[in-house]
C-alpha atoms as one frame of an Amber mdcrd trajectory, in Angstrom:
protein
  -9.171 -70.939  40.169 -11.276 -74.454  40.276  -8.840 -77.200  39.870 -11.081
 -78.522  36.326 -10.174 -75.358  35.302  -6.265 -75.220  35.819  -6.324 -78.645
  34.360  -7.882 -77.671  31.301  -5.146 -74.528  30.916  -2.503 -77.353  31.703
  -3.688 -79.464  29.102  -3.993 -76.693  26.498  -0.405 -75.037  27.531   1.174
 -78.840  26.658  -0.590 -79.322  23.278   0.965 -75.430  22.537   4.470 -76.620
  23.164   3.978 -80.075  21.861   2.567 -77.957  18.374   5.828 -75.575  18.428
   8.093 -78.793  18.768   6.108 -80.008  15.950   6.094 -77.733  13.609  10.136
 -77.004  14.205  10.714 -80.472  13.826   8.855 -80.740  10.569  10.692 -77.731
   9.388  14.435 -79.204  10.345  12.962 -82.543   8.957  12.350 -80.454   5.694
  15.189 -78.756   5.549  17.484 -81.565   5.872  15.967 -83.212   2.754  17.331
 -80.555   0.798  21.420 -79.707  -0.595  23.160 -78.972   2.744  25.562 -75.737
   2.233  28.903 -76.028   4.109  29.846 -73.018   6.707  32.925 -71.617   5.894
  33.898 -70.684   9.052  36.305 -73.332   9.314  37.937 -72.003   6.208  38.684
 -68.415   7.785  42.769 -67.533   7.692  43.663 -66.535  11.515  47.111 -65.221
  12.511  47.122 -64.762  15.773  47.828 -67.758  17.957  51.138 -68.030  15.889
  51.739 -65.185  14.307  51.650 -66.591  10.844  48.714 -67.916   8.583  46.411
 -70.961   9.017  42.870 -71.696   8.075  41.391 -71.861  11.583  40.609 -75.581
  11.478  44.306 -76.088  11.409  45.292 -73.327  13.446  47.377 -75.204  16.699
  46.850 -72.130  18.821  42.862 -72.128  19.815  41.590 -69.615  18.104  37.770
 -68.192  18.363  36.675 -66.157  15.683  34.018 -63.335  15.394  33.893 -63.601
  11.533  31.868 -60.874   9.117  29.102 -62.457   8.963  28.257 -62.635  12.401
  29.257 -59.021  12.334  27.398 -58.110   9.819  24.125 -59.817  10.987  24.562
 -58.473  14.713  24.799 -55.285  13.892  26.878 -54.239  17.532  27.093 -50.267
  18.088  30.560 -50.901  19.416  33.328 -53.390  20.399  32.202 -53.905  24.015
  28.851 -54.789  22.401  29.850 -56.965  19.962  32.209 -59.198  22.445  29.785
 -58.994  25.234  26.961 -60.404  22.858  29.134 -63.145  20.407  31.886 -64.428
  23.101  30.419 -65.603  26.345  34.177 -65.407  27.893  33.636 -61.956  28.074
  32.490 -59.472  31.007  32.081 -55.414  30.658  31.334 -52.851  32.967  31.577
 -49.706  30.519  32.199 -46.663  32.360  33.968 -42.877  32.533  37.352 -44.024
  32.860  37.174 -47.067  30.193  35.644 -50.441  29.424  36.561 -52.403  32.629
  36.834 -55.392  30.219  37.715 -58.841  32.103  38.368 -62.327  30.078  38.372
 -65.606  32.016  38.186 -63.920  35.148  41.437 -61.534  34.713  40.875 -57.506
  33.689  41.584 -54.968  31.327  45.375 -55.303  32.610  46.412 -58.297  31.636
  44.559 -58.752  28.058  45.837 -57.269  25.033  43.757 -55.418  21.925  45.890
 -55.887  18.968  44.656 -53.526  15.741  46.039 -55.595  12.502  48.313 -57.044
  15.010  49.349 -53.685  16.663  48.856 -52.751  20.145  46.209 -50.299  20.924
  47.930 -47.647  22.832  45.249 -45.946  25.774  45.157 -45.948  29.297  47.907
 -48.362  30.823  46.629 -47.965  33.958  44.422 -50.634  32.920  41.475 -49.193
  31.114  41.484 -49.014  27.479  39.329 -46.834  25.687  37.769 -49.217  22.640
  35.870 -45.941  21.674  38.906 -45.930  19.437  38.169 -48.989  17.129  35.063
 -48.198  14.730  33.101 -51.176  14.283  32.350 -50.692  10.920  35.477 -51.342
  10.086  36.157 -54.591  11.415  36.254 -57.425   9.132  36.677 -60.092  12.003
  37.768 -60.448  15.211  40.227 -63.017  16.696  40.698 -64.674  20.321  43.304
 -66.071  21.645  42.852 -67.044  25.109  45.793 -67.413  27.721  49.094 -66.301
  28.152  50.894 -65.562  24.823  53.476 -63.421  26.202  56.249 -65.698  23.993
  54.922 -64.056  20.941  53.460 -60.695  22.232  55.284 -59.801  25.174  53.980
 -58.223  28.394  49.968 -57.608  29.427  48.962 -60.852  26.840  48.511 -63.237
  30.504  44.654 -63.636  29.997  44.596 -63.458  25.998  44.600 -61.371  22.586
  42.024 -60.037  21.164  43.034 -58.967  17.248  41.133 -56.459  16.158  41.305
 -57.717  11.633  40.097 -54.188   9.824  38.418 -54.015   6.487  41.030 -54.056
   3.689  39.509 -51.313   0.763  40.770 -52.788  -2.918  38.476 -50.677  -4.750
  39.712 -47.661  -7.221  37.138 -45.503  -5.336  35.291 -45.899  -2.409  32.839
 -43.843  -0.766  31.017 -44.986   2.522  28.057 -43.487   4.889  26.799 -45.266
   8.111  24.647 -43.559  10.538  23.274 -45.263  13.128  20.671 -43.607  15.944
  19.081 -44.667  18.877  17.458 -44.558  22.097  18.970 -42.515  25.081  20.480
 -39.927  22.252  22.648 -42.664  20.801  24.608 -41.552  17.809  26.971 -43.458
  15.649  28.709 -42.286  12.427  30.989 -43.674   9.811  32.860 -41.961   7.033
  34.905 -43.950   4.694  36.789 -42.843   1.876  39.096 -44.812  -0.504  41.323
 -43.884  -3.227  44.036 -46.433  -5.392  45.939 -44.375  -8.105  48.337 -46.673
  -9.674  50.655 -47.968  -6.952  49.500 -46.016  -3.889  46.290 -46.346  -1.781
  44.561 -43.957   0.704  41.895 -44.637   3.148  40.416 -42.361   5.633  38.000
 -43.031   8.244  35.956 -40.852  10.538  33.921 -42.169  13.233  31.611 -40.538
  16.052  29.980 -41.856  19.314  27.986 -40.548  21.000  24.963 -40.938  23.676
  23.162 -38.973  26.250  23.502 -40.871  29.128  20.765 -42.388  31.105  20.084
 -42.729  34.942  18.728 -46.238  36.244  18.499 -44.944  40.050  18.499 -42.151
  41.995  19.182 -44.276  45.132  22.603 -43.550  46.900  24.366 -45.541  48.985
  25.122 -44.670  52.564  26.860 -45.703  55.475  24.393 -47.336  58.014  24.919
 -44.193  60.710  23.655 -41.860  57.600  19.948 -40.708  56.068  19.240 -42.732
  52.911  19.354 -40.378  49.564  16.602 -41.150  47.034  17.085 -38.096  44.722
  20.621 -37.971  43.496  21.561 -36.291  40.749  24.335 -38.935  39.611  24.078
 -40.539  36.263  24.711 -44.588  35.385  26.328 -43.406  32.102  26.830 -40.153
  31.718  26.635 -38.177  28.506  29.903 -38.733  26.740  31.294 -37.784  22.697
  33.904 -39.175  21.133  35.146 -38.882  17.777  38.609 -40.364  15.521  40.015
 -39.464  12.548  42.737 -41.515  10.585  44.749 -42.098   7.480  46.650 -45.090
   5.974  48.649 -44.645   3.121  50.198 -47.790   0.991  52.512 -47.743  -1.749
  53.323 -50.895  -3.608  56.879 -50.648  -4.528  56.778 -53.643  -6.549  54.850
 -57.188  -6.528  56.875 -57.804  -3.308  57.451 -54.704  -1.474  54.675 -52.745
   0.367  55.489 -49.112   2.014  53.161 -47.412   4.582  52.495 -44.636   6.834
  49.194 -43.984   8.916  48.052 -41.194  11.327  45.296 -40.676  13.710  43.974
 -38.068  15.952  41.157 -38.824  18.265  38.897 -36.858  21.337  36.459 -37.749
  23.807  34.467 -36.160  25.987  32.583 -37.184  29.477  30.019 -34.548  30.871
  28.958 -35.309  34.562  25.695 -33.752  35.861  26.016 -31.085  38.693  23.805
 -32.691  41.851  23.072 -31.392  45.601  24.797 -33.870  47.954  28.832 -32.542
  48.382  29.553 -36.131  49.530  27.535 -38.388  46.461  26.629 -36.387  43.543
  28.337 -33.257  43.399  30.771 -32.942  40.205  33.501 -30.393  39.743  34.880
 -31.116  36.344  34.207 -32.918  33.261  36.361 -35.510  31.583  38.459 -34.805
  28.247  40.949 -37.215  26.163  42.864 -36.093  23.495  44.892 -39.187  21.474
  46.997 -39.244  18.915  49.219 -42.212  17.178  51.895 -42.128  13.802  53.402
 -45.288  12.366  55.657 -45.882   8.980  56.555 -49.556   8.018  56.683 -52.050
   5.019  56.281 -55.664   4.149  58.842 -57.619   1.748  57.274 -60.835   0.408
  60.656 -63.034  -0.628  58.311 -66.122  -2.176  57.582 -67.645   1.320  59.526
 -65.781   3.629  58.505 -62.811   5.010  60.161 -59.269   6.491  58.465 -57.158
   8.198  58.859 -53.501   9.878  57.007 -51.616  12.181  57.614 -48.469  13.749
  54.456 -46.398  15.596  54.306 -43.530  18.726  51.202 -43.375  20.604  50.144
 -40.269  22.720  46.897 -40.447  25.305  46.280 -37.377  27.507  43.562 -37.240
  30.249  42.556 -34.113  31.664  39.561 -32.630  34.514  38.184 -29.851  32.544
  36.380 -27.656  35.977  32.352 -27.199  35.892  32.962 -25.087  38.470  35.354
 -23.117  41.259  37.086 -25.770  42.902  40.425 -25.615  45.385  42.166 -29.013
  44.724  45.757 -30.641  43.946  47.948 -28.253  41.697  50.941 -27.100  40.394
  52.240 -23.570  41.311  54.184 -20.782  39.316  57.108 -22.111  40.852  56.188
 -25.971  39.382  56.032 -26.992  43.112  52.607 -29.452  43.953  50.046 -27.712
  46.375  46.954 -29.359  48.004  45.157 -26.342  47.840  45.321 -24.549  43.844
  42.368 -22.955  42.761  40.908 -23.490  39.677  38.056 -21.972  37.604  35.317
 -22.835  35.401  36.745 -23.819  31.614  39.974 -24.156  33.264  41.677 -27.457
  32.468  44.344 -29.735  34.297  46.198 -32.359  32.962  46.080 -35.516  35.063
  48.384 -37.628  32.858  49.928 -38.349  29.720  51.015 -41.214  28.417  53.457
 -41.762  25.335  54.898 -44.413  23.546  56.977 -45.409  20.806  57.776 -49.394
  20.045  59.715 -50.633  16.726  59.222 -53.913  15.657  61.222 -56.131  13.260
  59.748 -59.700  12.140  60.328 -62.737  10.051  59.237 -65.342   8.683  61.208
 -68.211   7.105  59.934 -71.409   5.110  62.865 -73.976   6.282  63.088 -77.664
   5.412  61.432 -80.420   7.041  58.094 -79.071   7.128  59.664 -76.323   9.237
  58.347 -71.996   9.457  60.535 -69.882  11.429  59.284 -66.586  12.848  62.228
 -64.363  14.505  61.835 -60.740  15.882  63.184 -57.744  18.125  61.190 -55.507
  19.464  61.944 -51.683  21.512  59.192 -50.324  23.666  60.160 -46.993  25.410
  56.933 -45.914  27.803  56.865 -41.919  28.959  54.671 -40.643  31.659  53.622
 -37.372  32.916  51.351 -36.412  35.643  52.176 -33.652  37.239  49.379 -33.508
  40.164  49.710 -37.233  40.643  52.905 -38.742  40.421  55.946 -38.015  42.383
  58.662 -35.866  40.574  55.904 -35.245  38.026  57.125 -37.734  35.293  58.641
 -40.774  35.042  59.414 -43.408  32.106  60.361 -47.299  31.381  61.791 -48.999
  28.861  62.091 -52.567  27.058  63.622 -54.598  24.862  63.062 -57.943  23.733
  64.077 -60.921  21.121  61.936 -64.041  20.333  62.113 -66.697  17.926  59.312
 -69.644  17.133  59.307 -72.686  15.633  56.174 -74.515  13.661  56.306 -77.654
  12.586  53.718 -80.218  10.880  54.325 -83.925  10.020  51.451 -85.913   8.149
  51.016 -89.263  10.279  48.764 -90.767   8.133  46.357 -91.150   4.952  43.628
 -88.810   7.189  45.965 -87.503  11.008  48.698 -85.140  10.984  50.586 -83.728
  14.353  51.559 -79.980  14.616  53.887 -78.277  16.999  54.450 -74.833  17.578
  57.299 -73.719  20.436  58.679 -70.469  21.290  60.416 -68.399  23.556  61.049
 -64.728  23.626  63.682 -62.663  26.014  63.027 -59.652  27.549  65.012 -56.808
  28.906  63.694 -54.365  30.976  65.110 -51.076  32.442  64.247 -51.789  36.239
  63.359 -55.750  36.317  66.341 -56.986  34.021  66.084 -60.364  32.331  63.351
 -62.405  31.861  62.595 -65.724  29.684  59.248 -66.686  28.714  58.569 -69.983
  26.947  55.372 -71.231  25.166  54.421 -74.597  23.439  51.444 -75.746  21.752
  50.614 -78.688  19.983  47.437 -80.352  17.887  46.774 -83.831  16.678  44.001
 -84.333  14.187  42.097 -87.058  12.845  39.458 -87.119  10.184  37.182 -84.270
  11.741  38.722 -84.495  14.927  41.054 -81.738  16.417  42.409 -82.252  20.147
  44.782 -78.799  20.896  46.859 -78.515  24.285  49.442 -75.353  25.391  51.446
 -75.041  28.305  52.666 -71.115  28.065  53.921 -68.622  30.613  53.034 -65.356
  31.327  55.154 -62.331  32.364  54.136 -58.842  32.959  56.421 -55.903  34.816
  54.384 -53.473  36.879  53.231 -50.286  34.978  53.984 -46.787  35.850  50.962
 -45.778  36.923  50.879 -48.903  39.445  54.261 -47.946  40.674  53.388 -44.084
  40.999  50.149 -42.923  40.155  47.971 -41.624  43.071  44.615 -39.905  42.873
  41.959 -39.187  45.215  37.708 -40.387  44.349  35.383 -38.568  46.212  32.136
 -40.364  45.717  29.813 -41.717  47.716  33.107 -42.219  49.946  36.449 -39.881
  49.709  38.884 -42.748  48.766  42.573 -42.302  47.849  44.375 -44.791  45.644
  48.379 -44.442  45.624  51.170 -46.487  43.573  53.537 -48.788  44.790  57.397
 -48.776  44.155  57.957 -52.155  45.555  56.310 -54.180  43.093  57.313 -57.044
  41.524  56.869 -58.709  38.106  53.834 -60.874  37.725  54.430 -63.995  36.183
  51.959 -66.755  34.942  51.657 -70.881  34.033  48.810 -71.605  31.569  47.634
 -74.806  30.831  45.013 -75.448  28.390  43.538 -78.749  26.443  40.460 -79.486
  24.440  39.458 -81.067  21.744  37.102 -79.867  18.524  35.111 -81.907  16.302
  33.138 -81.278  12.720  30.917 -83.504  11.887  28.944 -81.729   8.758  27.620
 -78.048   9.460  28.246 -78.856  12.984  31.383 -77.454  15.234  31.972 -78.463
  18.340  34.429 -76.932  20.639  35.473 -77.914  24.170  38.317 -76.015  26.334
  39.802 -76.706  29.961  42.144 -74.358  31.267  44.488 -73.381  34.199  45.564
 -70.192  35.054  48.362 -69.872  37.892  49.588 -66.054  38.755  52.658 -65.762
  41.048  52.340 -61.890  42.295  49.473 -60.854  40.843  49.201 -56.786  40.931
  45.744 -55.549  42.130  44.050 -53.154  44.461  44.156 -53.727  48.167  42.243
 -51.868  50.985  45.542 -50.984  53.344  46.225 -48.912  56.386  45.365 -45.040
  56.393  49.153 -45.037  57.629  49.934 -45.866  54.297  48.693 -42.847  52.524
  51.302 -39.450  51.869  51.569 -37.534  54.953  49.982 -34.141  53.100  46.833
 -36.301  51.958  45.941 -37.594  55.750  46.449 -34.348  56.332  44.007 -32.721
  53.948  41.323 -35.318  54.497  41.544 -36.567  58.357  39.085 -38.926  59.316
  36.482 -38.092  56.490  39.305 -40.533  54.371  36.774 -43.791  53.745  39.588
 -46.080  52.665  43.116 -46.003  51.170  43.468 -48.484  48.225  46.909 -49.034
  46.932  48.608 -51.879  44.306  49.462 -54.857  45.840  51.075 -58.160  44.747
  49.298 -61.047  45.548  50.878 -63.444  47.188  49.337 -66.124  44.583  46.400
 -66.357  42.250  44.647 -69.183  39.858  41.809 -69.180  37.520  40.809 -72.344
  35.681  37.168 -73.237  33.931  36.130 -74.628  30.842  34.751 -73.291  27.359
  32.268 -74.237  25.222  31.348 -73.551  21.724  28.831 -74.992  19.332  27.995
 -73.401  15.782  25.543 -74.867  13.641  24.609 -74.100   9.672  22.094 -75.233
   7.423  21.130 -73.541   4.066  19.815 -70.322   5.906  19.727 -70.672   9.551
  23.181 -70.320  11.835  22.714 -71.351  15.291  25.392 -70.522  17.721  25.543
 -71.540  21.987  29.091 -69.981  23.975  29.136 -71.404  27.772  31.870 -70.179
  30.216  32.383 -72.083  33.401  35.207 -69.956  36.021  36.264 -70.426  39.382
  39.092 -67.977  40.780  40.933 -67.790  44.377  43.491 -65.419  45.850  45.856
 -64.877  48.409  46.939 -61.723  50.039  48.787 -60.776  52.969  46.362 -59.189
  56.033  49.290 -56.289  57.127  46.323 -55.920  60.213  46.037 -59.619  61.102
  49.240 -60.863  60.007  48.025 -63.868  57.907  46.571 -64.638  54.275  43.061
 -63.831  53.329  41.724 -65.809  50.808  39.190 -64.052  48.404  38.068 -63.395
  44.754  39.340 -61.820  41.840  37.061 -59.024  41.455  34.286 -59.008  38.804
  34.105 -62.792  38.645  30.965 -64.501  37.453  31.046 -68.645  37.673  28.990
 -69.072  34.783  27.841 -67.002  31.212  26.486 -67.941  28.531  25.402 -65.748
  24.836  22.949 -67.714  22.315  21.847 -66.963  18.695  19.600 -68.049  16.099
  20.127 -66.024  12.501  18.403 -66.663   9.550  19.020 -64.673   6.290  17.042
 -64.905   2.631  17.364 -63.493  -0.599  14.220 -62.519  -2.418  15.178 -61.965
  -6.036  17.863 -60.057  -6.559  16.412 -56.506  -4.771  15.802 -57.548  -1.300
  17.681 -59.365   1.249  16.468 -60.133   4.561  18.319 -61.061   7.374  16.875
 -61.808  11.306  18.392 -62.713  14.390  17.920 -63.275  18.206  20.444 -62.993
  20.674  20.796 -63.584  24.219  23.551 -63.362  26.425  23.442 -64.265  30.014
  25.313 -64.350  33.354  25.347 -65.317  37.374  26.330 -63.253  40.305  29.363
 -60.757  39.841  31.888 -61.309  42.892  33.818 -58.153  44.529  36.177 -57.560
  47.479  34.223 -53.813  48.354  31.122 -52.236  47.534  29.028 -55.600  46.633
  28.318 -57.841  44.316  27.179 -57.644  41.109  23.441 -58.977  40.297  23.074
 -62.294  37.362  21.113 -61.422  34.144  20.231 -62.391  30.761  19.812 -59.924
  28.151  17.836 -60.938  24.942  18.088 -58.860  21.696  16.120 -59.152  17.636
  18.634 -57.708  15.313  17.365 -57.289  11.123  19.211 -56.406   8.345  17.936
 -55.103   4.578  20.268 -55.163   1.647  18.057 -52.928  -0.774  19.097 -53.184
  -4.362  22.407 -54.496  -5.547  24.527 -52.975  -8.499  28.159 -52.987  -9.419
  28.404 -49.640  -7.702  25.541 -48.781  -5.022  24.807 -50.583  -1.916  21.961
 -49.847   0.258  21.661 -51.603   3.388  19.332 -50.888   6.414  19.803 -52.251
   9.915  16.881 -52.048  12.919  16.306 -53.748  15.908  15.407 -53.727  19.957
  17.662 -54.554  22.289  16.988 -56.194  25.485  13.376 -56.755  24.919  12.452
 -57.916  28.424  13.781 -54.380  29.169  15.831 -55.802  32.563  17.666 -53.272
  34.756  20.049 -53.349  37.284  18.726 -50.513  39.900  21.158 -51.132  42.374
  22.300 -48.235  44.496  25.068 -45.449  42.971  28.108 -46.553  44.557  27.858
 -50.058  44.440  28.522 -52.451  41.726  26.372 -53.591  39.254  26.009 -56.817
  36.891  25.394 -54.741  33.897  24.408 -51.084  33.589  21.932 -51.400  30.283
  19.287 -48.882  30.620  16.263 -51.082  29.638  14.723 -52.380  26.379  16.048
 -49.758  23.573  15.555 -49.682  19.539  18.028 -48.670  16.629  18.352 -47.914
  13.839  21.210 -48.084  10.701  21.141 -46.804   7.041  24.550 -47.609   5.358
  24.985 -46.263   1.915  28.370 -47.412  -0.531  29.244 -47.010  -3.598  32.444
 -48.378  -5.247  33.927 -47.847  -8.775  36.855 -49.912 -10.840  40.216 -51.882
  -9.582  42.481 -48.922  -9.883  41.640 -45.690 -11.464  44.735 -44.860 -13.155
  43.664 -47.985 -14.957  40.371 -46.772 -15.448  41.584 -43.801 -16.709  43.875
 -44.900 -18.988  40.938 -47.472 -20.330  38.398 -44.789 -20.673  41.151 -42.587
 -22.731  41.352 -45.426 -24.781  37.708 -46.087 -25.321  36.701 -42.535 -26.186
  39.553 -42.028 -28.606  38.588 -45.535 -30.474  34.437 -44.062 -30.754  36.062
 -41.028 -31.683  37.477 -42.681 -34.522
């Protein structure tokens, strides 16, 4: 191209972006000059950093809140979608056996998912299934980052995530979503509320589902071995899932709230059958079966509070067989066998994991500016696994008292000082006694918030770390065995930042240090170390032996920033997330410490949105939004690292029509629109594991009638006899 010619497109490409500055500049300038509309994000009630209520501006735990209207406008087809896009702290990997779900460079293991401030019971191996938690029914999420194992006890060491569900007021309620999309995607909602005088009902149904989709048909193999460029193996494989629950309330009295809630859940994985015995041949399918109960009640005594909680949680994983297969089994005799056969339709039950925990809480007003929270809490853990743990089933169990203290003192006309301390106790079956303190404290002034926490961690090993063993054959036959000499993990957190309003405009800046002493994670160890009837079975075609290991130490620090921005119509929102994370662990080959990474960490990510939503008239609302979310290089011990990307997404929503009763809102929108995909080879890792650019779709359809239909009732009666007359 002549260089006149490249000039001239120079030239032209400037004025362009010079216009578009322009013309956004003129329509800020414009928009200024008109009322400015406060956000009321600030004015959201949290609970989780203490426990008790506070508007989040004067929350003295950090708090970061997904609120509904960011919910609402996103329009996420699940949770890993939803904190992926909104919270740049977040990484996922969603796969078959969970979410793989890691928060300031620390996994699914040490974070905990809190339902109404409830623990969500699935996999405590590590991988919880969030196929459970139907986002339409979220009213707003809350995160809590760090260890907050003072107030929740043991896996909260990289942060909370509280899961706040829609509360349904409404005499009747009657709700449809259905959301489809590319790849076979299928999402459903069914909600149905009752309130008859002093007792409520809701019940929810929700299905997921999707068909899978391949991004490569590229194996990996060793460097002595042929390459494979047609396996059969999917990225995500088809999978259905579905959950249905109850919640019952009955209001005793102004005071005094009774309740009891149920749900039953299954989920299903299907794996394609493929030609290569060593890659992408599958011998069973995947199948979950969940169930939970809980009673409990609230007593209101003016300011103090009294709360009871008592729930059991059941999840059950099981290999249902595609085909004949000889593998690990039980016998008639109940003795464990290498070689059991098993058939097609046949299903074996690889564990099963129960629960029960009671907890009893309070909350005090005292004098001096003073709140008092107190509680006790029993957690009994059962597991059974008959093909992979020793003696078949094992179980754990813990108690544990803590008590926190809030205080606030007013220092002047516009500052005021908060303090929040606690400690809680813990006694556990195998590890004994354990205390674990935690204090935070803010100072504001005028629009000015500076927050800093020093908390401690503390974390017992799981059963399935201690005995679990199962073998993958993949791309490499690796075996993975539990650990009986594991210690506790335990954790220093150190956190300060400060946050600052200055109109529409929130600022939010966050340091942190994480320091683990033991950390629990998978290490690559001898073949020596496997069971004697495995190296047996498997000889030298046994790739690796992976096994739980503590750490001999571990730290994590980085920095967080936020920035929200709203003005009439437009919301702009910017999350960055700087982490840096080193090991150390003991080299039983060379006799020294190797240094390296905490698996799946990514220095920097970022997510980015621009919303804007209108009302035109009273029939039509519009809303339109544009998301990105971004990250660098994923780190890992084995099997390579993870490739950066940025994912960019248009999300719109339609409110059609408004009345008293009917609601009519559509949702549509394309996701990753510069259609990016990670085609790295089966078998190693991957940065993300989107299939390309895909649409949706959403139709939601509500209708809602009275306060209370006994009262409705009683006024209609009344109404028809007096026309009568």
């Amino acid at each position: 191209m002549p260089a006149q010619e490249l000039a001239v497109r120079k030239k032209e490409k400037m004025m362009r972006i010079k216009l578009a500055i322009s013309l956004w500049l003129l329509a800020v300038g414009m928009s200024a000059q008109t009322k400015i509309v406060r956000t009321d994000s600030l004015q959201e009630v949290v609970v989780t950093g203490t426990g008790t209520q506070h508007l989040l501006k004067d929350a003295p735990v950090q708090t970061e809140v997904i609120t509904s209207k960011m919910l609402r406008n996103y329009g996420g087809r699940n949770l890993e979608d939803i904190l992926a896009g909104l919270a740049a702290s977040f990484d996922f990997n969603e796969g078959d056996m969970g979410s793989q779900m890691q928060l300031n460079g620390l996994g699914n293991n040490y974070i905990l998912i809190l339902v109404d401030g409830k623990r969500i019971h699935g996999d405590v191996g590590g991988e919880n299934d969030l196929s459970l938690i139907d986002p339409q029914n979220i009213e707003r999420i809350e995160i809590v980052k760090g260890a907050s194992s003072a107030l929740y006890g043991s896996d909260a060491i990289a942060g909370v995530v509280n899961i706040i569900t829609k509360k349904h007021n409404e005499g009747l309620l009657v709700e449809n979503t259905t959301r489809g999309g590319s790849y076979g995607d299928l999402r459903q909602h069914n909600g149905l509320a009752v309130r008859y005088g002093k007792l409520s009902s809701y019940t929810n149904f929700h299905l997921q589902h999707t068909d899978g989709w391949r991004n490569t048909t590229t194996e990996y193999t060793s460097p002595f071995e042929e390459p494979i460029y047609d396996s059969h193996r999917m990225t995500a494989n088809r999978k259905t899932s579905w959950n249905i629950s109850e919640r019952l309330t009955f209001q005793l009295n102004r005071d005094m709230e009774l309740y009891a809630e149920g749900s039953y859940h299954r989920r299903g994985i299907y794996r394609p059958q493929g030609k290569y015995p060593k890659y992408d041949v599958t011998y069973y399918d995947m199948q979950y079966k969940n169930a939970s109960a809980a009673i409990g009640g609230k007593w209101t005594m003016g300011k103090n509070l009294l709360t009871l909680d008592v729930d059991w949680n059941k999840h059950a994983y099981f290999h249902e067989f595609t085909s004949i297969v000889t593998t690990e089994g039980i016998d008639n005799n109940g003795n464990f066998v290498l070689d059991f056969p098993y058939f097609p339709g046949q299903q074996q039950l690889q564990s099963d994991q129960q629960r029960l925990m009671a907890h009893l809480k309070s909350v005090f007003q005292l004098p001096y500016n003073n709140q008092l929270s107190t509680g006790f809490e029993y957690r009994y853990d059962w597991l059974k696994g008959p093909t992979s743990i020793e003696g078949q089933e094992a179980s754990d169990n813990t108690e544990a008292l803590y008590v926190q203290d809030e205080w606030q003192q007013a220092l002047g006309k516009h500052s005021k000082l908060q303090m929040t301390g606690g400690l809680r106790l813990i006694r556990n079956q195998q590890f004994g006694w354990h205390l674990s303190p935690k204090v935070s404290a803010m100072f504001s002034l005028n629009n000015l918030r500076l927050r800093a926490t020093w908390s401690q961690g503390f974390k017992t090993p799981t059963l399935k770390e201690q005995r679990y063993r199962y073998v993958k054959e993949m791309s490499q036959i690796m075996l993975y065995v539990g650990n009986m000499d594991l210690k506790p993990q335990t954790s220093n957190y150190f956190s300060l930042g400060p946050e600052y309003t200055i109109g529409n405009l929130t600022l939010s800046l966050t340091g942190y240090y994480n320091r683990l002493k033991d950390m629990i994670t998978l290490v690559t160890v001898s073949h020596s170390q496997a069971p004697n009837q495995y190296r047996q079975q498997y000889g030298e075609t046994l790739s690796k032996v992976r096994q739980y290991k503590n750490m001999e130490s571990a730290r994590t620090y980085g920095i967080d920033f936020t920035a929200r921005y709203a003005l009439r119509e437009w919301t702009f929102g910017l999350g960055y997330s700087y982490l840096d994370t080193e090991a150390e662990v003991y080299n039983e080959t060379t006799h020294e410490l190797d240094k390296v990474v905490i698996d799946g960490m990514a220095h920097h990510k970022a997510n980015a949105y621009a919303t804007w939503n209108h009302r035109f008239g009273t029939d039509y609302g519009l809303g339109v939004g544009v998301y990105g979310r971004l990250s660098s290089k994923r780190y890992y011990q084995v099997n390579g690292d993870g490739k950066g990307y940025q994912i960019w997404r248009i999300a719109t929503t339609h409110d059609l029509g408004h009345s008293k009763k009917w609601q009519w809102r559509l949702e549509a929108g394309v996701d990753n629109i510069f259609n990016y995909v990670d085609s790295t080879d089966h078998g190693l890792h991957l940065g993300t594991n989107t299939p390309g650019t895909t649409v949706y779709g959403t139709l939601t359809i509500r209708f809602r009638h009275g306060k209370n239909l006994k009262n409705n009732y009683k006024s209609n009666f009344k109404n028809n006899d007096y026309e009568e007359d």
